[in-house]
Each structure stands twice: as C-alpha cells, then as structure tokens.
N, C-alpha and C positions, 0 to 999 in steps of 0.2 A: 385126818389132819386136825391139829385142835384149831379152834376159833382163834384168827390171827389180832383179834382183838379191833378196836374203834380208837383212835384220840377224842371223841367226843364223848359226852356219859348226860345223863340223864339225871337231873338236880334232884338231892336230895341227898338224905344221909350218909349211904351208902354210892360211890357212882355205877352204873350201872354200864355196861358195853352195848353201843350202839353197832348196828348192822347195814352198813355202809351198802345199800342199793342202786343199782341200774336197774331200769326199765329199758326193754328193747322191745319194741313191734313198728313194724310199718303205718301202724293208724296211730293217729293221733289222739281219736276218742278215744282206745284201747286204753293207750299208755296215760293219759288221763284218768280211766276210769281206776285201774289200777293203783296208779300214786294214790288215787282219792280214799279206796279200800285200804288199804295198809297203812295211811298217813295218822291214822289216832291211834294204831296198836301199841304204841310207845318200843321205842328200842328198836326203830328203825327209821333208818332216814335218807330217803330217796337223794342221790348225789347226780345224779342226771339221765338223761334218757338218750337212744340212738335209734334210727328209723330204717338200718339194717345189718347187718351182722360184719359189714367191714367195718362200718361206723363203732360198735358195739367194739371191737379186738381192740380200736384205736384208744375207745375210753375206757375201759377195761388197763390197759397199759397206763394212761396219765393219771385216773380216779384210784385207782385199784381200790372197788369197790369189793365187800367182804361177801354178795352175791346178786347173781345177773338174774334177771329174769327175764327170760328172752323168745318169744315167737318163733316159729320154724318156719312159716311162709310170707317170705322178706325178698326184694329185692335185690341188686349188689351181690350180695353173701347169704343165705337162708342161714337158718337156725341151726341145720345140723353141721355145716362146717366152720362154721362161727364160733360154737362149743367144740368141737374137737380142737379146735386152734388156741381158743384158751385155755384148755384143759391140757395143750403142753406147756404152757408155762411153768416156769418153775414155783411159784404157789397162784396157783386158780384159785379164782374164788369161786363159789358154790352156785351150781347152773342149775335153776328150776324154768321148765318150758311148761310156758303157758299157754297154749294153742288148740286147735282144732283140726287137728291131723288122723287119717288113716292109720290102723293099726303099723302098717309094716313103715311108716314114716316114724312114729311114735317108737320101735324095735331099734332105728337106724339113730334114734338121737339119744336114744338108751348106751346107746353100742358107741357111740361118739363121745362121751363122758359124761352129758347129763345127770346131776344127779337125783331130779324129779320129774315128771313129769305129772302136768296138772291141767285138767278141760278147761276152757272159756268158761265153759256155762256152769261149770260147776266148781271155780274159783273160792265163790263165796262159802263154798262148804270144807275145801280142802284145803286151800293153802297156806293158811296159817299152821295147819298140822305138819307141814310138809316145813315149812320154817322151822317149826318148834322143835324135830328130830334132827333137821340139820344144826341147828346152833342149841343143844340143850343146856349148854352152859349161861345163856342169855337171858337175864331176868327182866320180868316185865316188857314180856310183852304180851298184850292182850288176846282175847281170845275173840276171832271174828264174831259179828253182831250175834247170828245166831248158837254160838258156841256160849259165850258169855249169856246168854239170858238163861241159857241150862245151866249154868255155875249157879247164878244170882240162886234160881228159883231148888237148886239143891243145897243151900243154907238154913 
C-alpha cells in the first residue's frame, strides 16, 4: 500500500511527507522514551499516545495516524489483538511492535498483521531501519544517533 501521505511537510524547498505516529505502551517512561528517540529524525511526528490497545483502535480511528507503534503486553486489549483489529481496517496504518516478548508471542503478532517487529533494548539500533523500509518514499528522515555518526564519518 503506498504511503497515504501527511497534511503537514517539513519547511523548506521541497515539502517533504510527514509520518503521522502513535505510540502505544502501557508505561509512560516507555512511550516517553520513544517520542524522545524519534522526535529529531525529521519527518515524523508523534500525533498521540494510548496506554492499551483499545485505547490505541480508538485513536487509531479519530488520528489516523500513518503508523502505530505499539507494545504487546498492555492491559484492556494487548498488542496482538489491537493490531489484528486495525489491520482490518479499511486502510491501516503501518504497525511496528516494540516490545519484549517471547518468540512464539513475537510469531502471533507477526501472524496478527504487524508489520515489524522491534526489541526494547535494541530500538536504538533498529528502528529507524524498520521505518525507513516501511515508508521509503519519505525523505528526511534521519538516521538514529548511532547510524548517523557512520554516515558522518563515511564522507
């Protein structure tokens, strides 16, 4: 499905398509830590957060946000049927889980319609790769801390 596109753009010559996000997890640090990681890659821009996956369907419907990123162990609703339920909508946006899950939980939200999954702990190395294949039409946006200083220093 191509990229449904942003109303907002990113100043400058050319505008560029912003990537309308949700954060979903039940901690608050989490979903903090994350806005805070993702907030200077340019060409994204955190539209709200929910603290479990009914929460997430509800905002999901009124933001329609161009992708979730959402927890699997949530109260209410977990992860894995939270993304199944948006993923029938008639256009989903783009579900990367970001969690700490057992493999065969990690298989079931695979199977649910996820379309990435991504470690906690290992965030700061993948997920922006994980962005960057889902929206490749989406310029600028940066490449996390340690991605970017291997650009820098291969100039």
């Amino acid at each position: 499905m191509p990229f449904m596109g942003a109303t907002d753009a990113i100043p400058g010559p050319t505008p560029t398509p912003v990537i309308h996000t949700l954060i979903v997890d039940d901690s608050e640090s989490v979903r903090q830590r994350i806005e805070a990681f993702i907030q200077d890659w340019g060409s994204i821009k955190v539209v709200g957060t929910a603290t479990n996956g009914d929460e997430a369907f509800a905002k999901v419907l009124a933001l329609r946000p161009d992708l979730v990123l959402m927890d699997i162990d949530m109260p209410v609703m977990d992860g894995i049927n939270a993304t199944q339920k948006i993923k029938q909508l008639t256009h989903p946006p783009r579900v990367i889980v970001v969690s700490l899950a057992p493999p065969s939980l990690v298989r079931a939200v695979l199977k649910a319609g996820a379309d990435a999954y991504c470690e906690k702990h290992r965030m700061h190395e993948t997920l922006g790769n994980h962005i960057r294949t889902l929206f490749p039409n989406v310029k600028g946006l940066c490449a996390n801390p340690s991605e970017q200083a291997q650009s820098d220093e291969s100039r």
